[in-house]
C-alpha positions as CSV (number, residue, x, y, z in Angstrom):
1,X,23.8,-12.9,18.3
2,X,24.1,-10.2,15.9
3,X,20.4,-9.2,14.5
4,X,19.0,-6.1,12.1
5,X,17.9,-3.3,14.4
6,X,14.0,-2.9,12.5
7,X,12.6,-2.4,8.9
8,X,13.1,0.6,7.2
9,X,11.4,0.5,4.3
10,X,9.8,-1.7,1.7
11,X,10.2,-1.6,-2.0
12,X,8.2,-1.8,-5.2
13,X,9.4,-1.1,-8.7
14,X,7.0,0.1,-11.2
15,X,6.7,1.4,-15.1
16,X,4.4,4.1,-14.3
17,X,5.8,6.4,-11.1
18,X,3.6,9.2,-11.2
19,X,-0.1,6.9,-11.2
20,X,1.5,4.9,-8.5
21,X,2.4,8.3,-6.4
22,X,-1.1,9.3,-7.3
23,X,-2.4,6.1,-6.2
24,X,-1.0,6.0,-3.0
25,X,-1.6,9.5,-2.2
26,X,-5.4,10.5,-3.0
27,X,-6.8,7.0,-2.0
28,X,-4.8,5.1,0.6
29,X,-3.4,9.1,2.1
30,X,-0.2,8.1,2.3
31,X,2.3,11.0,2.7
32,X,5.6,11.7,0.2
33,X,8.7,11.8,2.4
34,X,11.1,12.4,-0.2
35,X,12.0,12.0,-3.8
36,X,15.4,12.0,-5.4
37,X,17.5,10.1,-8.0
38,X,19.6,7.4,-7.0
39,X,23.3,7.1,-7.8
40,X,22.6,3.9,-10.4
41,X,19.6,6.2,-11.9
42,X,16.3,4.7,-10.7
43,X,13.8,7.7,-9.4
44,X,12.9,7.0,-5.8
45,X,9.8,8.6,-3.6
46,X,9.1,7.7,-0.1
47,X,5.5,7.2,1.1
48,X,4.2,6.2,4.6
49,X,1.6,6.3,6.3
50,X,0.5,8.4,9.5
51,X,0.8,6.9,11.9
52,X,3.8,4.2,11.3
53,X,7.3,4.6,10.5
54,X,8.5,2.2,8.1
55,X,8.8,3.9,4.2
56,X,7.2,2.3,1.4
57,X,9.7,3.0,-1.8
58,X,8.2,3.2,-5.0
59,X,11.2,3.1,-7.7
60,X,11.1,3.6,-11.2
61,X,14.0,2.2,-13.2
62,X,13.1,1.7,-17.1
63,X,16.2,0.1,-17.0
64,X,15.3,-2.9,-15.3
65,X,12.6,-3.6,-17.8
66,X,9.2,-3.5,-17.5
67,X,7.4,-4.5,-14.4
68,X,5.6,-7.7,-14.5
69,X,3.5,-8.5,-11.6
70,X,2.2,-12.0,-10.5
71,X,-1.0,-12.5,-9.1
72,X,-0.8,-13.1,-5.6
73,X,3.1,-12.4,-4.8
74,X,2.9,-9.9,-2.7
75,X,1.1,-7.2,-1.0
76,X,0.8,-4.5,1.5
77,X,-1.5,-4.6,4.1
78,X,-2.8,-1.4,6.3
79,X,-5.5,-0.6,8.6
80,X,-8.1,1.5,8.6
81,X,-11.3,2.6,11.0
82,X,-14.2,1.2,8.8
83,X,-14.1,-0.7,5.9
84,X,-17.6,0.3,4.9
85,X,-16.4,4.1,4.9
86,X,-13.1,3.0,3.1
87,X,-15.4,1.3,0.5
88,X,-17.3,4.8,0.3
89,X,-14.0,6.5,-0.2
90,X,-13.1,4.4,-3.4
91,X,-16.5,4.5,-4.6
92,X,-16.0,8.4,-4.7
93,X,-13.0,7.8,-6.9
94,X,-14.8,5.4,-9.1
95,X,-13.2,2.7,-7.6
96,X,-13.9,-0.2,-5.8
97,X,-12.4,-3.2,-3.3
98,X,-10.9,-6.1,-6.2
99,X,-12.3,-8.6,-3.2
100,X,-14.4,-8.4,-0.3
101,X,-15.0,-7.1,2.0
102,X,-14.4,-10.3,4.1
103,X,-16.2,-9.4,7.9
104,X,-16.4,-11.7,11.0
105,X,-18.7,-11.7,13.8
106,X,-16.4,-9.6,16.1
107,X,-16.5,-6.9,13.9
108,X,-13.1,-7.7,12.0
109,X,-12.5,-7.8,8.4
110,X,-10.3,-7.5,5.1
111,X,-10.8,-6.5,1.8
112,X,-8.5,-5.3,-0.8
113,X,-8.1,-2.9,-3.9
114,X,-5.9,-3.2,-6.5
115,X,-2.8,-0.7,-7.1
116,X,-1.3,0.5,-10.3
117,X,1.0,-2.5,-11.9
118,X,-0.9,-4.7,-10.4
119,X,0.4,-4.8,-6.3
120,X,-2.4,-5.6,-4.2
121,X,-3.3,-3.8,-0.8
122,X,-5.3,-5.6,1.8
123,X,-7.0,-3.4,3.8
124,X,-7.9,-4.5,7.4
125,X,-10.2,-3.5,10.2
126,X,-9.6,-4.6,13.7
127,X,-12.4,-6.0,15.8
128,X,-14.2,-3.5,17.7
129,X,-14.3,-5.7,20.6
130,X,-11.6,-4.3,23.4
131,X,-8.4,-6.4,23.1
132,X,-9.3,-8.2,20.1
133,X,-7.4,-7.7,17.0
């Protein structure tokens, strides 16, 4: 059977590149891997995160049109250590989780915050309980 090897990177096109960059950078962290123009024109930068290898690509590409998100298409999700020092963080950048956060007993939750354009980023906190998740 022939099969993809492993995910490389995920893409989001938006109106406004330099917010999103911003966005992504002072409150979810995320590190700039590269930046360039493609050969069709659209402005690329690559983001990740510390401690995972797939790329989030953020394109801007006027040409396209403008960016119209739905509600509830899509989203990214990533973890962090404490939602409840996560919701401090926001707070700090007068900002604030767009729902929850959503605990359960074993110490587990979600909650998410709203990116520019309208992408939504869940945000989640593994149980502290060894082996759960």
């Amino acid at each position: 059977m022939i099969a993809v090897k492993k995910l490389l990177h995920t893409r989001y096109r938006v109106n406004d590149l330099e917010s999103t960059i911003a966005f992504y950078k002072d409150v979810l962290g995320l590190v700039e891997t590269r930046r360039h123009k493609s050969s069709r024109g659209s402005e690329l930068v690559f983001l990740k995160a510390q401690e995972s290898d797939e790329l989030i690509e953020i394109c801007h590409f006027p040409a396209s049109g403008s960016v119209q998100v739905q509600p509830d298409l899509t989203h990214l999700a990533f973890e962090v250590e404490s939602l409840d020092t996560f919701a401090r963080h926001l707070a700090a950048l007068g900002l604030a989780f767009s729902d929850g956060p959503h605990m359960r007993e074993d110490g587990g939750g979600i909650a998410f915050v709203d990116a520019p354009e309208g992408y939504e980023i869940e945000l989640i906190q593994r149980s502290h309980r060894a082996g759960c998740s």
